[in-house]
ZARODO-917221 format. One record per residue (C-alpha): residue number from 1; residue in one letter; x, y, z. Coordinates in steps of 0.5 Angstrom, whole numbers, plus 500, padded with zeros to 3 digits. Layout:
N
num;residu;X;Y;Z
NUM;A;X;Y;Z
...
//
This chain:
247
num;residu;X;Y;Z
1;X;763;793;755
2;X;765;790;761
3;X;761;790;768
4;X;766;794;771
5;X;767;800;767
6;X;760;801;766
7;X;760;801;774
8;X;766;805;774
9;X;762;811;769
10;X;756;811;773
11;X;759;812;780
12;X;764;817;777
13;X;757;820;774
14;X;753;820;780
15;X;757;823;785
16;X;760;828;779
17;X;752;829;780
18;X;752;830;788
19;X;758;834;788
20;X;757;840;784
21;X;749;840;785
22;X;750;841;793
23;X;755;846;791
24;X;750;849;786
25;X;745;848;791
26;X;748;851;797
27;X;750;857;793
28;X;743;858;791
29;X;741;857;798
30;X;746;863;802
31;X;744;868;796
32;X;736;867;797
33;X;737;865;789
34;X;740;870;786
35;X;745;866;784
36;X;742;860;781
37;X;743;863;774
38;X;750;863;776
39;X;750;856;777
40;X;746;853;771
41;X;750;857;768
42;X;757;855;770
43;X;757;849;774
44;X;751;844;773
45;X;751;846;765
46;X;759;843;765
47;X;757;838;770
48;X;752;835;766
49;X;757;836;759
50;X;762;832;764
51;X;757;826;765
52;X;755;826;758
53;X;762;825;757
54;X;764;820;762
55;X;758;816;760
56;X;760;816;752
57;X;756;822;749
58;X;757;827;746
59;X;751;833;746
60;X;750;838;739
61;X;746;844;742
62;X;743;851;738
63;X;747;856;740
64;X;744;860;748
65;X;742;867;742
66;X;737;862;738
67;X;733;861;745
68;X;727;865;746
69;X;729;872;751
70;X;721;871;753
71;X;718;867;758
72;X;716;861;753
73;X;713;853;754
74;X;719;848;753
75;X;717;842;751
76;X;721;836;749
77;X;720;829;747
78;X;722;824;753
79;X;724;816;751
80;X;731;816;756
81;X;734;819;762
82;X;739;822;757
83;X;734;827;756
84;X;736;830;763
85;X;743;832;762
86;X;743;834;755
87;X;737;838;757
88;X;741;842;763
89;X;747;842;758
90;X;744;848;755
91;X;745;853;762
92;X;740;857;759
93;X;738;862;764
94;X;730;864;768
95;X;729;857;766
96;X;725;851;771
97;X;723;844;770
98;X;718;840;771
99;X;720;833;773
100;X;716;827;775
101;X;715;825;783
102;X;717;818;782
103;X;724;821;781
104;X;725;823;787
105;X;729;817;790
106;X;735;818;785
107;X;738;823;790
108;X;744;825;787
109;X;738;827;782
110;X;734;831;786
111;X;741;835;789
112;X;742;838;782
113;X;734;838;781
114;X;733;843;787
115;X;739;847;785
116;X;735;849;778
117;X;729;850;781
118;X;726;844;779
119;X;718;842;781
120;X;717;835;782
121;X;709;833;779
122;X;705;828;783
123;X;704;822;778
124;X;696;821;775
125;X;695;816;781
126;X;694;822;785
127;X;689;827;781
128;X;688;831;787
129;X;695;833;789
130;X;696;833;781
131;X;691;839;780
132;X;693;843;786
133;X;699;843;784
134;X;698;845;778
135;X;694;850;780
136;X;700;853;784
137;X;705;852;779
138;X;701;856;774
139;X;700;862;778
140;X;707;862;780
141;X;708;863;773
142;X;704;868;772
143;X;707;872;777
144;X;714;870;775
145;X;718;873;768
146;X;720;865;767
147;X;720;859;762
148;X;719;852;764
149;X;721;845;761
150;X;717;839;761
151;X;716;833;757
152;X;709;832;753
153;X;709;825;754
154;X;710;824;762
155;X;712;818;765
156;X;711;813;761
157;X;715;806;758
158;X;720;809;754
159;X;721;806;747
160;X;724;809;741
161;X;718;813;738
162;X;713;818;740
163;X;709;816;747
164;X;701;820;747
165;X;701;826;750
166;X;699;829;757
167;X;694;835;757
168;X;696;839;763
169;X;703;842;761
170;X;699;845;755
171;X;693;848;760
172;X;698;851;764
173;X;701;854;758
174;X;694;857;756
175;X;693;859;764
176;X;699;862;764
177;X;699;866;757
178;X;706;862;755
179;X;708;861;748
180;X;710;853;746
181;X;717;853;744
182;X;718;845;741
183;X;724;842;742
184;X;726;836;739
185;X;731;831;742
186;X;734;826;737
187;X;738;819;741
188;X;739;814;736
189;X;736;808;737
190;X;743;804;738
191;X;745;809;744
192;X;739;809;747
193;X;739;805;753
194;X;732;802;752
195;X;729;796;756
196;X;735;795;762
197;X;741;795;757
198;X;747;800;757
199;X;748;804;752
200;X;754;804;747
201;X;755;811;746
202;X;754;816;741
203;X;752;823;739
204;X;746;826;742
205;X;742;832;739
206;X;737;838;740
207;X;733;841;736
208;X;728;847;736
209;X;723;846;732
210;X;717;851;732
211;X;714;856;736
212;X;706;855;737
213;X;702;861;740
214;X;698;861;744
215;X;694;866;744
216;X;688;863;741
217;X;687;858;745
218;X;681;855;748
219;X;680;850;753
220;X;674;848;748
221;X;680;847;742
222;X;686;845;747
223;X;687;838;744
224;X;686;839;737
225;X;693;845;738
226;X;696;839;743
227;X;695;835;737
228;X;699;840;732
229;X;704;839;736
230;X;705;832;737
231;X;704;832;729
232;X;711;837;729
233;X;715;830;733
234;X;713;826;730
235;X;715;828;723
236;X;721;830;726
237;X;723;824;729
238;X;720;820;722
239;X;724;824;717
240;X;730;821;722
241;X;728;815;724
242;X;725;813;716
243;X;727;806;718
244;X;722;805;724
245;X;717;811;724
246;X;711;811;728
247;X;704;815;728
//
């Protein structure tokens, strides 16, 4: 692909991003929230859809009715940053993510992030911001009728497999009394802009899996349960990928 018109793309697809999240945001902002469904809904579900589109993707999603009406635990296997349009593609209403704080100076990103009413985690390398906020985001789920989304890996070196995953999104599930809604996000390894390279293009999938309740988790058997997950990914993404499974 020539320089220019992958330059082309991305300009088109960051500023299609600061445009409609300032709109998004601005209308969330003046309604004291009310109308952030709205806005997922109608505005950034259709913005991320036009980016994927003007990038040379194409998102197949499960239909809004196959989605849990209950406040749940989506987590979500993470190795591009396609992953974030296609995961706000869906619109699905009373929905939050959780992105990491070292996204916090793509611009055009957080502009759309603070329309969805996305929190930002502190990284590892601060253990103490990291437990309050996590401490905080529980409660808040405790007092709120909300589902979240987040990566079971975290931030990590992306790569065409399955990275370890991360326990505090599972603790806050079982803080918070939430059930584990697993999706899996399927990017074929050639449309996959991995190691600095741009991506030619492609179709993108998501997937949900399993539901894992929570109600007989423990703090004690917390990670044998992460565990079960994890195994539901990477057979997953093994059945998919038979030619480079991992483990």
């Amino acid at each position: 692909m020539k320089p220019l018109t992958i330059v082309y793309r991305w300009v088109v697809a960051l500023t299609t991003m600061a445009v409609t999240g300032s709109i998004a945001l601005i209308l969330v902002l003046l309604s004291f929230g009310y109308l952030r469904n709205f806005c997922v809904k109608y505005i950034i579900r259709y913005s991320s859809r036009f980016i994927l589109s003007i990038m040379g993707f194409k998102g197949i999603y499960p239909p809004i009715e196959a989605f849990p009406d209950y406040p749940v635990l989506y987590t979500f296997n993470h190795n591009s940053y396609l992953d974030i349009f296609l995961l706000t593609s869906m619109g699905l209403p009373n929905l939050r993510f959780l992105l990491s704080e070292k996204t916090i100076k793509y611009i055009p990103l957080v502009i759309s992030a603070k329309a969805t009413g996305t929190f930002f985690i502190p990284q590892k390398k601060h253990p103490k911001r990291r437990l309050a906020f996590f401490i905080r985001i529980t409660d808040f789920l405790k007092r709120k009728r909300l589902s979240m989304a987040a990566s079971s890996e975290g931030v990590h070196e992306h790569y065409h497999g399955i990275a370890p995953f991360n326990r505090g999104i599972y603790h806050m599930a079982l803080e918070a009394k939430l059930p584990v809604v697993a999706l899996f996000i399927y990017i074929p390894a050639e449309s996959n802009p991995l190691y600095g390279k741009y991506a030619i293009g492609g179709t993108l999938r998501m997937e949900i899996m399993k539901e894992f309740p929570t109600d007989n988790w423990t703090l004690d058997n917390l990670d044998t349960h992460i565990d079960e997950v994890r195994k539901v990914f990477v057979k997953r993404f093994n059945e998919l990928n038979p030619e480079s499974p991992c483990e």
